[in-house]
PAKOLMAR-679416 format. One record per residue (C-alpha): x, z, y; residue number from 1. Coordinates in Angstrom, 1 decimal. Each point is the difference from the previous one (the first is absolute). Layout:
// residues N
+--------+--------+--------+-----+
|   east |     up |  north | num |
+--------+--------+--------+-----+
|      X |      Z |      Y | NUM |
...
+--------+--------+--------+-----+
END
This chain:
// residues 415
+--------+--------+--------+-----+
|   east |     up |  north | num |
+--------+--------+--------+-----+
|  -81.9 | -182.2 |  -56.6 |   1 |
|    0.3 |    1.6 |   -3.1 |   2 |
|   -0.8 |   -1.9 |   -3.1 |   3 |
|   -2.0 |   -0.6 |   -1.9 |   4 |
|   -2.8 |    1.7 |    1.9 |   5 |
|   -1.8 |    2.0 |   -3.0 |   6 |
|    3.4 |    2.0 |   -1.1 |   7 |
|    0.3 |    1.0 |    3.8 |   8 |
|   -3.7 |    1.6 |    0.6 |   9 |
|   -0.1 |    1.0 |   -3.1 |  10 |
|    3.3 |    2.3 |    0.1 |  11 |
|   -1.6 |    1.2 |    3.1 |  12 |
|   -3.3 |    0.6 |   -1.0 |  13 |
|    2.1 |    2.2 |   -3.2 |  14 |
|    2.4 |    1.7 |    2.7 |  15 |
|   -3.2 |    0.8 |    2.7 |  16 |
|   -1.5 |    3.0 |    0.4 |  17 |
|   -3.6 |   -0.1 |   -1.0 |  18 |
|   -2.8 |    1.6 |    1.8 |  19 |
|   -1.9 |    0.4 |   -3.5 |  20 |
|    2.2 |    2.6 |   -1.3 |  21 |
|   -2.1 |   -0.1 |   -3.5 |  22 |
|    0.9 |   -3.5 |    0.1 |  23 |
|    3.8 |    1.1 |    0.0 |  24 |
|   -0.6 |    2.5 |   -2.7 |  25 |
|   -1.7 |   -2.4 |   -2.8 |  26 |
|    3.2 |   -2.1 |    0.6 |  27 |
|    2.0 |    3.1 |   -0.8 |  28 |
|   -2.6 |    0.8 |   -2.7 |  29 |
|    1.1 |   -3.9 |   -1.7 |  30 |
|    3.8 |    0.1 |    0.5 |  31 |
|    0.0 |    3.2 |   -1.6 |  32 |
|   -2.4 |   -1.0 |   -3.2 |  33 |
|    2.0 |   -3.6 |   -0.3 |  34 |
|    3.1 |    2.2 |    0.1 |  35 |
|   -1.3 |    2.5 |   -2.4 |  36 |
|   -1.3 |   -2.6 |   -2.5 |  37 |
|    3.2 |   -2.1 |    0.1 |  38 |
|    2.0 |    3.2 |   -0.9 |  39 |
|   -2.3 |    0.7 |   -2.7 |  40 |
|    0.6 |   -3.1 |   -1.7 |  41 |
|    4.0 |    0.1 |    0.4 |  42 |
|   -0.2 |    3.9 |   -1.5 |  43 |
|   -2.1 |   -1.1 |   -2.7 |  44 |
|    1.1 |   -3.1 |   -1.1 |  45 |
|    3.4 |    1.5 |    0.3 |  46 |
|   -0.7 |    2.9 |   -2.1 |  47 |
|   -1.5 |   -2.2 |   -2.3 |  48 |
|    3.5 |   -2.0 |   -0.2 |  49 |
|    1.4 |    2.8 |   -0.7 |  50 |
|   -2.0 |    1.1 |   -2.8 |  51 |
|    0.7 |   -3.4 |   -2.0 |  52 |
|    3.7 |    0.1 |    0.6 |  53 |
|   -0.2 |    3.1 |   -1.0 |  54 |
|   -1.8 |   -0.9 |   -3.6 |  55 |
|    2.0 |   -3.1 |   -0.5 |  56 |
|    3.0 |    1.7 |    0.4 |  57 |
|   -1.0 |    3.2 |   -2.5 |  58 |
|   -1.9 |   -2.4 |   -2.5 |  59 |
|    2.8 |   -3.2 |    0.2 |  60 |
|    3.0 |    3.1 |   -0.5 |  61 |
|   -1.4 |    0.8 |   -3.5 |  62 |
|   -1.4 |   -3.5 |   -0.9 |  63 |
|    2.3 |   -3.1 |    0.1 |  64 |
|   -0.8 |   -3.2 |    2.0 |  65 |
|    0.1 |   -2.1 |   -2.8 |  66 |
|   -0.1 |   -0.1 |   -3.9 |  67 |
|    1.8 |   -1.9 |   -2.8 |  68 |
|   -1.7 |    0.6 |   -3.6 |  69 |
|    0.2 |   -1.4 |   -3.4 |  70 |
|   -2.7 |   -2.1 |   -1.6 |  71 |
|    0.2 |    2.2 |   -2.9 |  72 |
|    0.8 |    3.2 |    2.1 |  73 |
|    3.3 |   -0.1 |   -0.6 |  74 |
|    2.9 |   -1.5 |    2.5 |  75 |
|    2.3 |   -0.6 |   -2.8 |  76 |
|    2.7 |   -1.2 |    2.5 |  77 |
|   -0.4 |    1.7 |    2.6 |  78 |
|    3.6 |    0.1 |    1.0 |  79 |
|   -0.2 |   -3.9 |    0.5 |  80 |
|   -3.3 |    0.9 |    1.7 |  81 |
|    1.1 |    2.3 |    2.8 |  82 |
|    3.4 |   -2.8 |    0.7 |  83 |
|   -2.6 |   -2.6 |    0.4 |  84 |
|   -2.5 |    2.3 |    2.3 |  85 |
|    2.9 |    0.9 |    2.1 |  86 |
|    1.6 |   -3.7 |    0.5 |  87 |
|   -3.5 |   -0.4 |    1.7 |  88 |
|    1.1 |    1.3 |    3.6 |  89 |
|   -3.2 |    1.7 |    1.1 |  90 |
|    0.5 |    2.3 |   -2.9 |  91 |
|    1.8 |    3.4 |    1.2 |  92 |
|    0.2 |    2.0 |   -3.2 |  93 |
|   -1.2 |   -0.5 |   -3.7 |  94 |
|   -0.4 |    2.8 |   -2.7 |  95 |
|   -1.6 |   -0.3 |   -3.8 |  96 |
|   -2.9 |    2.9 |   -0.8 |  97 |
|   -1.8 |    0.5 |   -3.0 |  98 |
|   -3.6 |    1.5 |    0.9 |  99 |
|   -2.8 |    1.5 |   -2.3 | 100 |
|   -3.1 |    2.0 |    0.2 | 101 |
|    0.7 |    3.7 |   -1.4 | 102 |
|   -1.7 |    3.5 |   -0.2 | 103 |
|    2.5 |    3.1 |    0.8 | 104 |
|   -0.7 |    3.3 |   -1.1 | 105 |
|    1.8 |    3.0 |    1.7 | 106 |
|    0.9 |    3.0 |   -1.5 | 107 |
|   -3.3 |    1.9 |    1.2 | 108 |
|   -2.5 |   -2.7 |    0.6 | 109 |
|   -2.4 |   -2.5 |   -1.5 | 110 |
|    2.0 |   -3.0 |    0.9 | 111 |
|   -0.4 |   -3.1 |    2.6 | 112 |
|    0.6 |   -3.9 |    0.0 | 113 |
|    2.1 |   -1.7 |    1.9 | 114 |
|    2.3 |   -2.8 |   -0.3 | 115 |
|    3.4 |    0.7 |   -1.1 | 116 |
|    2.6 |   -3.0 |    1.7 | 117 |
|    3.5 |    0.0 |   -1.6 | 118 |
|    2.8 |   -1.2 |    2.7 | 119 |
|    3.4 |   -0.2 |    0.0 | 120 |
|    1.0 |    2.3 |    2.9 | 121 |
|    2.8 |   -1.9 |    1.0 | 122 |
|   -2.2 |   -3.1 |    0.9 | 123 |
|   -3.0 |    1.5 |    0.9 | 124 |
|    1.0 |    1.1 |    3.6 | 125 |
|    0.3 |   -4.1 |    0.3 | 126 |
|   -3.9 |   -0.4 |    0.0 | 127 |
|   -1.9 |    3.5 |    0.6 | 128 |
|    0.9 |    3.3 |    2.0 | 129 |
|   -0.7 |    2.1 |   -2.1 | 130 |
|    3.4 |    1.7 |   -0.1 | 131 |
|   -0.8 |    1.0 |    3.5 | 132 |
|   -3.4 |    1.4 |   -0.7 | 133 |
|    1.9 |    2.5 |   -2.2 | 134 |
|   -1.2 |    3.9 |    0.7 | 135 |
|    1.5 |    1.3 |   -3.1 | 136 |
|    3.2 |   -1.1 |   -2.3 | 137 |
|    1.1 |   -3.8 |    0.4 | 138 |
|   -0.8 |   -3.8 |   -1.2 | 139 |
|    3.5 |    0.3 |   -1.9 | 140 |
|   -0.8 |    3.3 |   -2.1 | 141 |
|   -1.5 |   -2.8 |   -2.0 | 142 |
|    2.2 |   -0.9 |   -2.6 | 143 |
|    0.0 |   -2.0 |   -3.5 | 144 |
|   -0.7 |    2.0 |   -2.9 | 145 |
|   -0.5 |    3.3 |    1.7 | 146 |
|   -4.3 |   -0.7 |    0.6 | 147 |
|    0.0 |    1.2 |    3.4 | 148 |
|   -3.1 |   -0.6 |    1.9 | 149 |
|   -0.8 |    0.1 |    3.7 | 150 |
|   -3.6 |    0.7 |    0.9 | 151 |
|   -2.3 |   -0.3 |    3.5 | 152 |
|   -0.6 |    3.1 |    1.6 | 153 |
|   -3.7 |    0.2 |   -0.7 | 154 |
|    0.7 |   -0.6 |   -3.7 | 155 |
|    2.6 |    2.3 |   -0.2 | 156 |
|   -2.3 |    2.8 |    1.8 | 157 |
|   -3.1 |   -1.5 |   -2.5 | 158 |
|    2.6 |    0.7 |   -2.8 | 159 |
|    0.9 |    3.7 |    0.7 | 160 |
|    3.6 |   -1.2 |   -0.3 | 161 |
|    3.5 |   -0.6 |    2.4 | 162 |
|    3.2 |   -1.1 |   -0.5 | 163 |
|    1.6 |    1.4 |   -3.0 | 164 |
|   -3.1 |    0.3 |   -2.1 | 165 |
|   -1.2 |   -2.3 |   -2.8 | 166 |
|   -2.7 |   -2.1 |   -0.2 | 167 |
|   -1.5 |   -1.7 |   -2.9 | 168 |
|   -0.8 |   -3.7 |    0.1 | 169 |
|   -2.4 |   -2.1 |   -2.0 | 170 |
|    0.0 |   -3.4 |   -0.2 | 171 |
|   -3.0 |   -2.4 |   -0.4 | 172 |
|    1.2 |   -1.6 |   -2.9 | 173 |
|   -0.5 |    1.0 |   -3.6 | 174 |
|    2.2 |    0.1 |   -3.0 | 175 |
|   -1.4 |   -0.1 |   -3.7 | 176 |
|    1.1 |    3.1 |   -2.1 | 177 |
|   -1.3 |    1.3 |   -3.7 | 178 |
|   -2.5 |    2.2 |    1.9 | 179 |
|   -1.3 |   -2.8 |    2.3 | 180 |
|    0.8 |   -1.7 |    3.4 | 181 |
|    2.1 |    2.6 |    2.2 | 182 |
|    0.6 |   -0.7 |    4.0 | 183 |
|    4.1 |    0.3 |    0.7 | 184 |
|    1.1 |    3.4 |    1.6 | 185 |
|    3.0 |    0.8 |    1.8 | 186 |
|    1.0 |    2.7 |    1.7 | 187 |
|    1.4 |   -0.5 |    3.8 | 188 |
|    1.6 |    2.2 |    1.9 | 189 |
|   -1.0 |    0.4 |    4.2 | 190 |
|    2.9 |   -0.9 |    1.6 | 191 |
|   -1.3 |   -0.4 |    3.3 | 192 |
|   -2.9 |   -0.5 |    2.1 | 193 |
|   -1.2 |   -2.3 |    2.4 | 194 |
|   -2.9 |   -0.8 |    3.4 | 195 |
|   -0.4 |   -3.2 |    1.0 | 196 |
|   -2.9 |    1.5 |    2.1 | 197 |
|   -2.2 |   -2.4 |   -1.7 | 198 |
|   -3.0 |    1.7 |   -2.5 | 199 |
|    0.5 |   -3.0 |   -2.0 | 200 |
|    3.7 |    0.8 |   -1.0 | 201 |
|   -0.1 |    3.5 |    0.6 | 202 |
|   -2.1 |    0.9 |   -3.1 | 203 |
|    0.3 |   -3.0 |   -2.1 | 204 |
|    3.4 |   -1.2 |   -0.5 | 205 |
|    3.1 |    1.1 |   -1.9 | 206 |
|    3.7 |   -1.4 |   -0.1 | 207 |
|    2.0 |    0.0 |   -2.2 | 208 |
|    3.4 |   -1.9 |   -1.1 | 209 |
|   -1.1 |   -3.6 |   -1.3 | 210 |
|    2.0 |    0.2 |   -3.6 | 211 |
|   -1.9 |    3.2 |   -0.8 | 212 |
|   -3.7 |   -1.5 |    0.7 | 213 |
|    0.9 |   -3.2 |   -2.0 | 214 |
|    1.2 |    2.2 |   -2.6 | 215 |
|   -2.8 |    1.8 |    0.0 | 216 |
|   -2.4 |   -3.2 |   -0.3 | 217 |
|    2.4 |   -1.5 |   -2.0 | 218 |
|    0.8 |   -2.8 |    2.4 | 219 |
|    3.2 |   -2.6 |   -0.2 | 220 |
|    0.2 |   -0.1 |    4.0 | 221 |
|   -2.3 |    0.8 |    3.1 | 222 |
|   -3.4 |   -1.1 |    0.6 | 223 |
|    1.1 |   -1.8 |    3.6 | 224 |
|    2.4 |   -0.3 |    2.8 | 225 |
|   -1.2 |    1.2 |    3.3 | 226 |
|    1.1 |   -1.7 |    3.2 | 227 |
|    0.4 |    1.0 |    3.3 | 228 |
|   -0.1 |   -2.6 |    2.6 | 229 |
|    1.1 |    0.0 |    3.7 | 230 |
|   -3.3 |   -1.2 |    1.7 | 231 |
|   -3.2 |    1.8 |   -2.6 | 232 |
|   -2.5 |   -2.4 |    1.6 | 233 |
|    2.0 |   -3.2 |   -1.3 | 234 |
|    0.0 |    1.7 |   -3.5 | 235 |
|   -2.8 |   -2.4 |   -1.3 | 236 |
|    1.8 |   -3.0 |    0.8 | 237 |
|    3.8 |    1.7 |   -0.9 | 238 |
|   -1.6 |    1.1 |   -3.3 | 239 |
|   -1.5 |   -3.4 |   -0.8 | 240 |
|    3.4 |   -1.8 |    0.4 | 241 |
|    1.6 |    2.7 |   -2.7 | 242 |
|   -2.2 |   -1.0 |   -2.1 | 243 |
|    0.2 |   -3.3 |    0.3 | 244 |
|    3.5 |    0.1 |   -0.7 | 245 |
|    0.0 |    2.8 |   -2.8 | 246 |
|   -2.3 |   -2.1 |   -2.0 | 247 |
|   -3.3 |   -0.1 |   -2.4 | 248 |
|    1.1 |    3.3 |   -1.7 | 249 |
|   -0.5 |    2.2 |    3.2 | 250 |
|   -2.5 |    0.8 |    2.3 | 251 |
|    0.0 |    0.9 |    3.6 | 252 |
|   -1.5 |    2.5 |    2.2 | 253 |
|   -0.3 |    1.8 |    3.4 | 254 |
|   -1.0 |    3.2 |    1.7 | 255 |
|   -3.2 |   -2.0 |    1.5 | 256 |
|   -1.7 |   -0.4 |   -3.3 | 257 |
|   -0.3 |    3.5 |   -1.0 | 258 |
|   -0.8 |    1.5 |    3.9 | 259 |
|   -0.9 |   -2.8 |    2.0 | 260 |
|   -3.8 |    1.2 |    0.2 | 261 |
|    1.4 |    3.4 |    0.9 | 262 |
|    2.1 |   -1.8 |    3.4 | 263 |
|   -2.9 |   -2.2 |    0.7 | 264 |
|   -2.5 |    2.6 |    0.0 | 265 |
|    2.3 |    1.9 |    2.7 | 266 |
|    0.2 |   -3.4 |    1.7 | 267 |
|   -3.4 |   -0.4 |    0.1 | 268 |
|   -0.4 |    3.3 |    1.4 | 269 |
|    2.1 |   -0.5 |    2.9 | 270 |
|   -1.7 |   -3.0 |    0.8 | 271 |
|   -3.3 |    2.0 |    0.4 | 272 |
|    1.4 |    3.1 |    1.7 | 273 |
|    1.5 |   -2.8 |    2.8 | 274 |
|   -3.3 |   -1.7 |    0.1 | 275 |
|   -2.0 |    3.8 |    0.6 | 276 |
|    2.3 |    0.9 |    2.5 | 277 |
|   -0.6 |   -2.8 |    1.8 | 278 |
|   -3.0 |    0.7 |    1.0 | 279 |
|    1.7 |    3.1 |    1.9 | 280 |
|    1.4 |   -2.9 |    2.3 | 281 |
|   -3.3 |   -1.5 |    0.0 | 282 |
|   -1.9 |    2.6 |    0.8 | 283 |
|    2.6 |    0.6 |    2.9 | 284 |
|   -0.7 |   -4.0 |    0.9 | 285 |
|   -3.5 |    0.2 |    0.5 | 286 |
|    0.4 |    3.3 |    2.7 | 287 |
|    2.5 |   -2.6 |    2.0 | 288 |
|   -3.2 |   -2.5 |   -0.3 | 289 |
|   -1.6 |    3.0 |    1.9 | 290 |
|    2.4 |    0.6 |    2.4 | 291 |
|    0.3 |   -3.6 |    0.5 | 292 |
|   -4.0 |   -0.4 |    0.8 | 293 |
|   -0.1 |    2.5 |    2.5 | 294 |
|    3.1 |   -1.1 |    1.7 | 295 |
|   -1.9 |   -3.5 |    0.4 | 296 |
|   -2.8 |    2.1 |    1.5 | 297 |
|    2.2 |    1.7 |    2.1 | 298 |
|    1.4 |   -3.2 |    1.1 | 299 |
|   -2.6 |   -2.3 |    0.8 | 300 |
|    0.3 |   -0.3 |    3.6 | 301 |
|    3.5 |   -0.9 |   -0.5 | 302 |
|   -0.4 |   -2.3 |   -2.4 | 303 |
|   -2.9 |   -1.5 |    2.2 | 304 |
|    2.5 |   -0.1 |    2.5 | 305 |
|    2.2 |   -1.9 |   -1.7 | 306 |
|   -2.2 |   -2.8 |   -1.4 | 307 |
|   -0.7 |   -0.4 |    3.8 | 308 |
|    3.7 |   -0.7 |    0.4 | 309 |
|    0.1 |   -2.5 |   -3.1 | 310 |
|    0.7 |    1.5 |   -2.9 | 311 |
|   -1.7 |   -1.3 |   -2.9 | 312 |
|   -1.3 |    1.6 |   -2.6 | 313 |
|    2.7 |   -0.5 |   -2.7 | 314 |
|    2.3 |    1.4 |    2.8 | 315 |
|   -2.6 |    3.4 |    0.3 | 316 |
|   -0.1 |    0.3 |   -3.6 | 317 |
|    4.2 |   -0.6 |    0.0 | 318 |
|    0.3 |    3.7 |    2.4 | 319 |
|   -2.3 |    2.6 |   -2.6 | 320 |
|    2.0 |   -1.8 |   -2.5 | 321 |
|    3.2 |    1.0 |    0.7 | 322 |
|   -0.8 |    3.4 |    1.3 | 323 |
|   -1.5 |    0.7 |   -3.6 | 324 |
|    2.4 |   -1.7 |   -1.3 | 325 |
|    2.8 |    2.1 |    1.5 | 326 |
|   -2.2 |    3.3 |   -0.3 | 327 |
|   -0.1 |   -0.7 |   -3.7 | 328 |
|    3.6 |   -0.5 |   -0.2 | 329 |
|    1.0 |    3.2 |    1.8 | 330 |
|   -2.0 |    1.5 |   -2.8 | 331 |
|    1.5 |   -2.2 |   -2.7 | 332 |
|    3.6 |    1.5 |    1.4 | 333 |
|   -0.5 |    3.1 |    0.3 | 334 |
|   -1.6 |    0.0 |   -4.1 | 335 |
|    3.3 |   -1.7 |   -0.8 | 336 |
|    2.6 |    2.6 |    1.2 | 337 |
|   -2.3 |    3.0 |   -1.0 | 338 |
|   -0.6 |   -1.7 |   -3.5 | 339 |
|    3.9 |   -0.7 |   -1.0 | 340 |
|    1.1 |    3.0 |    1.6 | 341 |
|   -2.5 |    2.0 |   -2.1 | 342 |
|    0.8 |   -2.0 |   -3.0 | 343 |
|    4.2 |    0.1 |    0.6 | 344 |
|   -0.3 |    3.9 |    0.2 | 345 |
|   -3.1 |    0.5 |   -2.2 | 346 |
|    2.0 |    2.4 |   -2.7 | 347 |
|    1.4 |    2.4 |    2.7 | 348 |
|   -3.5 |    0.2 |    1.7 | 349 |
|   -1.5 |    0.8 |   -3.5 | 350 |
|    2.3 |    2.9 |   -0.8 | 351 |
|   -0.2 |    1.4 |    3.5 | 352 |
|   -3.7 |   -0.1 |   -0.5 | 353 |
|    0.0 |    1.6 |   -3.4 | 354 |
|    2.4 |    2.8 |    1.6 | 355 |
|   -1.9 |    0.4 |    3.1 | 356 |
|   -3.6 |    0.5 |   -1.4 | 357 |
|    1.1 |    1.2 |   -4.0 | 358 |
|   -1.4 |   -3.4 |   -1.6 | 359 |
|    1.0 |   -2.1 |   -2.7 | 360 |
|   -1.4 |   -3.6 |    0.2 | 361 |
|    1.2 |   -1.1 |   -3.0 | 362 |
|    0.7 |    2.7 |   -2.7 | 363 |
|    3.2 |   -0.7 |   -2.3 | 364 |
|   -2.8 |    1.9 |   -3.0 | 365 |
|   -2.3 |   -2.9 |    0.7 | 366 |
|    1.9 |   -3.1 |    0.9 | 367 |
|    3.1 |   -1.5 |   -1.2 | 368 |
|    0.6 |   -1.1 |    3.2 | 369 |
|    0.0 |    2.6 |    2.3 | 370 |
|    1.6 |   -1.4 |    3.5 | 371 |
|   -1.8 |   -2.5 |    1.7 | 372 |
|    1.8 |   -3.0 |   -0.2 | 373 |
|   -0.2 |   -2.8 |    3.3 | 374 |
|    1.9 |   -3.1 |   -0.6 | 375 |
|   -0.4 |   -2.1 |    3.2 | 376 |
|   -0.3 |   -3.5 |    0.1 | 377 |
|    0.2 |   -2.3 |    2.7 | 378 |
|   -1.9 |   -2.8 |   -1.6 | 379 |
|   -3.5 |    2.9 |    0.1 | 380 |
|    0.6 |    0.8 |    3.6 | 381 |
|    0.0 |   -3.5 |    1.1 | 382 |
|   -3.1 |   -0.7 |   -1.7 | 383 |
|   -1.9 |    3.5 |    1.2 | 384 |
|    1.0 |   -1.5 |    3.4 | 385 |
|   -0.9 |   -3.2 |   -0.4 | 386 |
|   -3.4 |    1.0 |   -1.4 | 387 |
|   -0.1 |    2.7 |    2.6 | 388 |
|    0.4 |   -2.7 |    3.1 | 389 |
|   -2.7 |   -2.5 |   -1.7 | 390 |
|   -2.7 |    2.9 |    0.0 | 391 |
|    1.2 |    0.9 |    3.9 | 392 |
|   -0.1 |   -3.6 |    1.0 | 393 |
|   -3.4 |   -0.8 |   -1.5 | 394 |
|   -1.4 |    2.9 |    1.7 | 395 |
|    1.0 |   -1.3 |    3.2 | 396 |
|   -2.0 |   -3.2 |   -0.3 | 397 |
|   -3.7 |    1.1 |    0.2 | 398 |
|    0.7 |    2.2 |    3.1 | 399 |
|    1.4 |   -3.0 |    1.7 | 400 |
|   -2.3 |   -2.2 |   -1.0 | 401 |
|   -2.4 |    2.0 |    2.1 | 402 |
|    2.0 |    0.3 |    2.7 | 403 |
|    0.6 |   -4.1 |    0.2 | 404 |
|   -4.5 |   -0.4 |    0.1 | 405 |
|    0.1 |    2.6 |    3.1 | 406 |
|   -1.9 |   -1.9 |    3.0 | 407 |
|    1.4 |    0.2 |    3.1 | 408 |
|   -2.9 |    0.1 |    2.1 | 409 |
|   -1.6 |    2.7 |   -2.6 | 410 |
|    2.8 |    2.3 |    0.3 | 411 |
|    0.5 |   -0.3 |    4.3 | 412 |
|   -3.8 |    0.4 |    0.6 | 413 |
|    0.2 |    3.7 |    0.6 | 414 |
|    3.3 |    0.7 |    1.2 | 415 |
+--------+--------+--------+-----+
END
């Protein structure tokens, strides 16, 4: 005989035909909701993914991973700087920048701030992207002497100005004259525009060649060396070591400091979104509870029956088990290959949507971002079906509880 007992009757108790057809349809009614719900949560959390890739990638391409500065805001060998930085070999690329708070005024408006970083243009590929981000003129337009300036899109639009135009720059220092302090003006020309699709960058920062900004703060070298580093989330630990080994004069630090609330708060959000959605599957749990009850109702005689024969309780209890158990995985399957097929395609069934009924979901006027990103992960799905089988199996266990107390003299008396 087949064993052990319970899987047999209860495959065949799932593979029967049942005479309470409602009975049949609230177990279609569960598999459906578990499969629903566990979709959900791979869609979501997936989209979710996406999302902070998505941010990282925009927000680590115009900041670096990590950053060298002075004690005195001047790296006054930074040359000897950047050899030590690269010996380290979790550093990819090293550039010097000089960076300062300015106002710009354009030729026809009132002016904005930003912050005006001085690069050198061959180096600063090494650590940022924004030479790809480049919509208008190029990174090496910039060149000693000649006060180009590259501007964000937004601030160039804020500005009234484009490439070719001039653009006058004020910095936030102040030198003493005969009539009285006077702020340092200097005249840039636009020789290109950039959109790193971040609001940030966009509208407040301008580039421009590093021996032009520390001539106009009157620097003797750059304010710090930025770092880019093969693995960002070891940058804490990478940057400490440079340190270290730079010495008392320098002082270290990484992209975490300055946007690590801004990460964790999406973290934190994608830890509440899973645990919301979860109640989808639980919801979906508690209609197999139903289905399981009135299957035990259904069953009675034969579980009478077989309590006659000597099956103990445990062994009763055993059968509803696995039949829940496998009606909640069916569910839990199905949720899987509709979720990552739905997330693996989820851009081409977007824009045949938007095509089909003439809708925009995400506006490029409103959002920077205006695909919606899915990054997969493996790790998420295991979890939304590991969490998903927990709520399926504790569902099973009330229902066959109840079946395990049914009397066997109770349940023969009228048939």
């Amino acid at each position: 005989m087949f064993r052990p007992l319970e899987v047999f009757i209860g495959l065949r108790y799932t593979r029967a035909k049942r005479r309470n057809h409602f009975i049949s349809f609230i177990s279609l009614v569960s598999i459906l909701g578990i499969a629903v719900g566990v979709a959900a949560l791979i869609i979501v959390i997936s989209v979710m993914n996406g999302f902070d890739k998505e941010l990282k990638s925009r927000i680590l391409g115009m900041v670096s991973h990590a950053t060298v500065t002075g004690v005195d805001d001047t790296v006054h060998e930074w040359r000897k700087a950047i050899d030590l930085a690269r010996a380290n070999p979790h550093v990819e690329g090293a550039a010097p920048y000089v960076e300062r708070y300015v106002m710009i005024q354009g030729a026809s408006s009132d002016g904005a701030g930003a912050v005006i970083r001085g690069v050198l243009p061959e180096l600063e590929p090494s650590v940022s992207e924004i030479d790809r981000r480049m919509v208008q003129g190029r990174l090496t337009d910039l060149t000693a002497g000649r006060f180009g300036i590259v501007l964000g899109r937004e601030l160039a639009i804020m500005l009234g100005v484009t490439v070719g135009d001039d653009v006058t720059v004020f910095a936030a220092e102040f030198t003493a004259s005969p009539i009285g302090a006077l702020p340092r003006v200097k005249r840039f020309r636009v020789v290109g525009v950039f959109e790193a699709g971040m609001q940030e960058y966009d509208s407040g920062l301008a580039v421009v060649h590093m021996d032009d900004a520390a001539r106009l703060y009157r620097l003797d070298g750059p304010t710090g060396i930025r770092l880019r580093l093969d693995d960002l989330f070891r940058a804490y630990s990478v940057a400490r070591d440079i340190g270290t080994e730079l010495g008392q004069f320098y002082r270290v630090t990484d992209w975490m400091q300055g946007h690590s609330n801004f990460f964790k708060a999406i973290a934190m959000e994608k830890r509440v979104m899973f645990l919301i959605l979860s109640l989808i599957v639980a919801v979906a749990a508690f209609n197999l509870v139903s289905t399981l009850v009135m299957l035990v109702t259904d069953k009675q005689a034969d579980i009478a029956i077989l309590r006659t024969l000597g099956q103990s309780p445990a062994s009763i209890m055993g059968v509803f088990v696995v039949q829940g158990v496998l009606v909640g995985t069916l569910g839990i399957v199905l949720g899987l290959l509709f979720g990552i097929v739905m997330t693996l395609n989820l851009e081409t069934i977007v824009h045949w949507m938007e095509r089909t009924f003439g809708i925009v979901f995400m506006s490029p006027d409103v959002y920077y971002i205006s695909e919606l990103p899915a990054d997969l992960h493996w790790g998420d799905v295991g979890w939304i079906t590991i969490t998903a089988f927990v709520f399926c199996t504790f569902a099973t266990l009330y229902p066959a509880w109840r079946a395990a107390r049914v009397q066997p003299a109770a349940a023969l008396r009228y048939e």
